[in-house]
C-alpha positions in Angstrom: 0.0 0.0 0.0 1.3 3.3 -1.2 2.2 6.2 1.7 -0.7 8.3 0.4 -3.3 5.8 0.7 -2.5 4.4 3.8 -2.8 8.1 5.4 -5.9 8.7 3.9 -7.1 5.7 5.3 -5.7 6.4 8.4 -7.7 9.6 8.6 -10.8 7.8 7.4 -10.6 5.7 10.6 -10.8 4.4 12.4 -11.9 8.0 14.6 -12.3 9.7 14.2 -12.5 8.7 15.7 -12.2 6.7 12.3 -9.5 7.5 15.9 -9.0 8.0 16.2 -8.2 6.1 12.8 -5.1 4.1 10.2 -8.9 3.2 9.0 -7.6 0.4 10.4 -4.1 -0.5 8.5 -1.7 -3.1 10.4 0.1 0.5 10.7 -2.2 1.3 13.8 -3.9 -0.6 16.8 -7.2 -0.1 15.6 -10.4 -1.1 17.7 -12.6 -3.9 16.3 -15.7 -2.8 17.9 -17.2 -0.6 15.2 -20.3 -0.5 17.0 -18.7 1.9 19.7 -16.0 3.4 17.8 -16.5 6.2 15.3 -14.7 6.4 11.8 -13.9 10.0 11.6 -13.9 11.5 8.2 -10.1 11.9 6.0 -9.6 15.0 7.5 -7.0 13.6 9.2 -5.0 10.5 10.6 -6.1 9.2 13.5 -6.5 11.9 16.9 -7.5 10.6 20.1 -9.1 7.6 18.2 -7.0 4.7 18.4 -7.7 1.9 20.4 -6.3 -1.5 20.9 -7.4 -4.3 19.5 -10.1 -6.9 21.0 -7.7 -9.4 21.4 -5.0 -7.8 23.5 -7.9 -7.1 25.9 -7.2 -7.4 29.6 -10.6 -7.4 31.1 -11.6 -10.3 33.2 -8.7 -12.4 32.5 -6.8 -13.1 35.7 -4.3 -15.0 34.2 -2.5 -11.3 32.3 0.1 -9.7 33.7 -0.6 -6.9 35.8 1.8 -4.1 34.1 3.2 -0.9 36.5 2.1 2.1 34.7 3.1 5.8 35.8 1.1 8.3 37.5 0.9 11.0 34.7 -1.1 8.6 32.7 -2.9 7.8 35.6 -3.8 11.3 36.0 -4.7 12.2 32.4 -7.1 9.2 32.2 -9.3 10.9 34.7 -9.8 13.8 32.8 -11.2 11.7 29.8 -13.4 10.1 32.1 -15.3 13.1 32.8 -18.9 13.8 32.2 -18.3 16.7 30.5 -14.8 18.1 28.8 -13.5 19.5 25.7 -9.8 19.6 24.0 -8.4 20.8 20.8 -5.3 18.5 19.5 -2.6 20.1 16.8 -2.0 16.8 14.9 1.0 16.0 12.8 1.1 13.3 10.2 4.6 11.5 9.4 4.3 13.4 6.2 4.3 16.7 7.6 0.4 17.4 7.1 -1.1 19.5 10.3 -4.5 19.2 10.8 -6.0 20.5 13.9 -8.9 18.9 16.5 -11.9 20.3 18.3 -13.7 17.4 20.3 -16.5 18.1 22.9 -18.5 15.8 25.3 -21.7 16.3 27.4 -22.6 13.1 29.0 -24.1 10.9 25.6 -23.2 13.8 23.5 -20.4 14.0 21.1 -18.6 16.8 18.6 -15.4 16.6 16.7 -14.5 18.6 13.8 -10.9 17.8 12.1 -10.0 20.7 9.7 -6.9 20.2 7.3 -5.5 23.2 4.4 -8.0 20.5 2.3 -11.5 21.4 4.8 -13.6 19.8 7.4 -15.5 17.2 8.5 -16.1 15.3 12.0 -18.5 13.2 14.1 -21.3 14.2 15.8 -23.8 12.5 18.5 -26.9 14.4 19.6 -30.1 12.5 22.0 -28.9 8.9 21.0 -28.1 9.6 16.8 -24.6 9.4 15.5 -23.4 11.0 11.6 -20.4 11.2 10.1 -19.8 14.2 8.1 -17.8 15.7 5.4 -17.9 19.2 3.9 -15.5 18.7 1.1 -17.3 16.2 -0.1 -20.7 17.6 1.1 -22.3 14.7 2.2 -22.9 12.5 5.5 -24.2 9.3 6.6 -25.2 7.6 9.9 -23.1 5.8 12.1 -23.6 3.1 14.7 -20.5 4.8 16.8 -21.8 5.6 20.4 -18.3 6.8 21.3 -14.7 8.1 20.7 -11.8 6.5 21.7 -9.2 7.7 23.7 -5.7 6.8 23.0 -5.1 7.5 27.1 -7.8 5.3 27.8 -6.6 2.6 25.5 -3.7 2.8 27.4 -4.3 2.9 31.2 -7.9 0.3 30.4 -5.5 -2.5 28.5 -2.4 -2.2 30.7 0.3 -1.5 28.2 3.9 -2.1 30.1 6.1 1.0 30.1 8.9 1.1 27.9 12.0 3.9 27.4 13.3 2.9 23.7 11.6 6.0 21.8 12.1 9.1 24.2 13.5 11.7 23.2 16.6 13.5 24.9 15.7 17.1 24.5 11.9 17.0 25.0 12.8 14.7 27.7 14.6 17.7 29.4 11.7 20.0 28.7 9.1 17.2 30.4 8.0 14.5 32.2 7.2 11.5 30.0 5.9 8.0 30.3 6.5 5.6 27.1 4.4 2.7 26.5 4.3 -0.3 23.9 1.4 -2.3 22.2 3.0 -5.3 20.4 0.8 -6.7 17.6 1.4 -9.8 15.7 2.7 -7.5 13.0 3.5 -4.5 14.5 4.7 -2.8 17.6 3.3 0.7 18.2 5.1 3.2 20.7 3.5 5.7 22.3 5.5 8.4 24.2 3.7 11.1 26.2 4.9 14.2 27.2 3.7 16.0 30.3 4.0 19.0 31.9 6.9 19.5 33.9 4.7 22.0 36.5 1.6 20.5 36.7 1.7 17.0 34.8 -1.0 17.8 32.2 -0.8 16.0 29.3 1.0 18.4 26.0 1.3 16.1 23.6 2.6 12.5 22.5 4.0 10.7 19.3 3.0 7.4 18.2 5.6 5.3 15.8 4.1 2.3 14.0 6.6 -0.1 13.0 6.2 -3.1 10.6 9.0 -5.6 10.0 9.5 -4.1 5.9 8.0 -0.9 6.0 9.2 2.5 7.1 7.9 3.5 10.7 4.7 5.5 10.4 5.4 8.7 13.4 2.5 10.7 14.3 2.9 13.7 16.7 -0.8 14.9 18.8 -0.2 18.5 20.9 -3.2 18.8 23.0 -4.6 21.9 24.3 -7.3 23.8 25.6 -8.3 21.2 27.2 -11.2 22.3 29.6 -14.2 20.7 32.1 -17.0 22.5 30.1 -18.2 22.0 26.7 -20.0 24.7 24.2 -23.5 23.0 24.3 -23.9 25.0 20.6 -21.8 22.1 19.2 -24.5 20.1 19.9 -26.6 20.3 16.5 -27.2 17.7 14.2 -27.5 20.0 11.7 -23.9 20.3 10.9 -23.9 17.6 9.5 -27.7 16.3 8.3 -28.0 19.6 6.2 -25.3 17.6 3.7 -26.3 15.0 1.0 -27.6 12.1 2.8 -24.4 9.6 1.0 -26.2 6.3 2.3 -29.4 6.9 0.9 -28.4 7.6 -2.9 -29.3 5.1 -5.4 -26.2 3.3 -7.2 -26.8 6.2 -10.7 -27.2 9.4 -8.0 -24.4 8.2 -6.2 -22.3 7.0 -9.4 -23.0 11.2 -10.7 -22.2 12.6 -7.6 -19.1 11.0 -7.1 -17.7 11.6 -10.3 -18.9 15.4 -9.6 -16.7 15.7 -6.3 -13.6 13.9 -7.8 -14.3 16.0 -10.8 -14.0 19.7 -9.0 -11.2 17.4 -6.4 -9.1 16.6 -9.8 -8.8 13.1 -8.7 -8.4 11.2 -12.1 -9.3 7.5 -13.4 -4.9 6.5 -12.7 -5.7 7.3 -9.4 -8.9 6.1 -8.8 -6.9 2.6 -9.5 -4.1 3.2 -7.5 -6.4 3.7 -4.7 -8.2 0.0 -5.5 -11.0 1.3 -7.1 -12.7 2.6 -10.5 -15.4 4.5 -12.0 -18.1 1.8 -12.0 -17.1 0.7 -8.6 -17.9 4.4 -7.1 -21.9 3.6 -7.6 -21.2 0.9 -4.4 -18.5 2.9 -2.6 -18.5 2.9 1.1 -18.5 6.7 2.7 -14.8 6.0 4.5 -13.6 4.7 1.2 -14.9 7.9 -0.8 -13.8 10.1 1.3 -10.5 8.9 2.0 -9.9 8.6 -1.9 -10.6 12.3 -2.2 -8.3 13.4 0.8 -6.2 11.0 -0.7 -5.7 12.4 -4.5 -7.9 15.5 -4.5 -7.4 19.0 -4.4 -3.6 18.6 -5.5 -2.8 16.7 -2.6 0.1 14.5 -4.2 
């Protein structure tokens, strides 16, 4: 799989979050449980969205090692265990690519909105109803997600054992940090948070996917403004029902308006194959596949 694609698909998550969110490549540690994990739109790679997989679970199995984690991580799980809370993440994909992160929660309620130099698009869950949304591509559809992960969370809930073979030296001086590992059966993924050194908040952390073959996949999340409120105005299905309903299209309307976006995108018929697909195929095209193929190839994004 070529670089481009797999980020695109990393940003079609998984998480959002999609987390996200890759949408789930061997390059991440992606949840199985679709049901409660949203696949944020291509916007970006996976945020907060990753989680780790089924198997590696720890719950109600005595017979796991009980791992010593650190009291940073500890202490940053709490605050994602709120009620209520909101954050904004700076995320930076091994390509360079920033895209930036606005999630809020409200008990059941849910908004995240990942905005890239391409656009926007996000997840939002409002009185029990979840949608995916994407404005570059105008459209949204409805998603059986009933949460967003929390890489933290995955984290502290699955008992990753602490590690020291990623840090680095000089942010190392600048903070506290706690590195942990996830070893798959085909990749390891480190994860090295970075807290602060005056009141242990969380700043930021890096994720490095390796697979025996490949390059290393690194992915660097700054988080701030994180807060214990949330803008209840977020809260409006709206944003994203007021786009073409993508489930809902026949195979013809959805055929046309496919070929429309990836017309105005620029994404051609080469790269429609590269990407695994082709212009009959987009009548049956899955939402996360669409929009990851125009995040992927559109808008000059080579």
């Amino acid at each position: 799989m070529n670089l481009r694609k797999t980020l695109a698909l990393c940003g079609a998550f998984l998480i959002c979050m999609s987390s996200a969110g890759c949408s789930d490549s061997d390059k991440n540690f992606s949840s199985k449980k679709d049901s409660d994990t949203a696949k944020t739109s291509s916007v970006s790679s996976t945020v907060e969205s990753e989680s780790i997989d089924e198997e590696s679970s720890l719950a109600d199995d005595s017979s796991k090692v009980v791992n010593e984690q650190g009291e940073l991580i500890q202490k940053a799980a709490e605050f994602f265990r709120k009620d209520t809370y909101s954050f904004k993440v700076k995320y930076t994909s091994t390509d360079g690519s920033v895209t930036d992160i606005t999630r809020a929660v409200s008990g059941d309620n849910i908004y995240q909105l990942q905005e890239n130099d391409i656009g926007t698009g996000g997840f939002i869950r409002v009185d029990g109803q979840s949608y995916e949304f994407d404005n570059v591509c105008g459209i949204y559809h409805k998603s059986e997600a009933t949460s967003l992960d929390s890489i933290v969370l995955s984290v502290v809930d699955e008992n990753l054992p602490m590690t020291d073979a990623h840090i680095d030296g000089e942010d190392a001086e600048k903070y506290d940090v706690e590195e942990y590992t996830y070893a798959g059966d085909v990749f390891i993924t480190v994860l090295d948070f970075y807290f602060s050194k005056e009141d242990g908040t969380l700043v930021k952390y890096v994720s490095t996917y390796s697979v025996e073959g490949d390059d290393d996949i690194s992915e660097v999340r700054e988080i701030y403004d994180m807060s214990d409120t949330a803008d209840e105005s977020l809260f409006d299905v709206e944003k994203a029902t007021s786009l073409s309903d993508f489930d809902n299209m026949t195979e013809d309307q959805r055929l046309g308006y496919c070929q429309g976006i990836c017309a105005t995108a620029g994404v051609t018929t080469d790269e429609m194959y590269e990407f695994g697909t082709d212009t009959d195929k987009l009548k049956t095209i899955s939402y996360d596949d669409f929009v990851s193929l125009v995040y992927a190839y559109g808008y000059n994004n080579q």
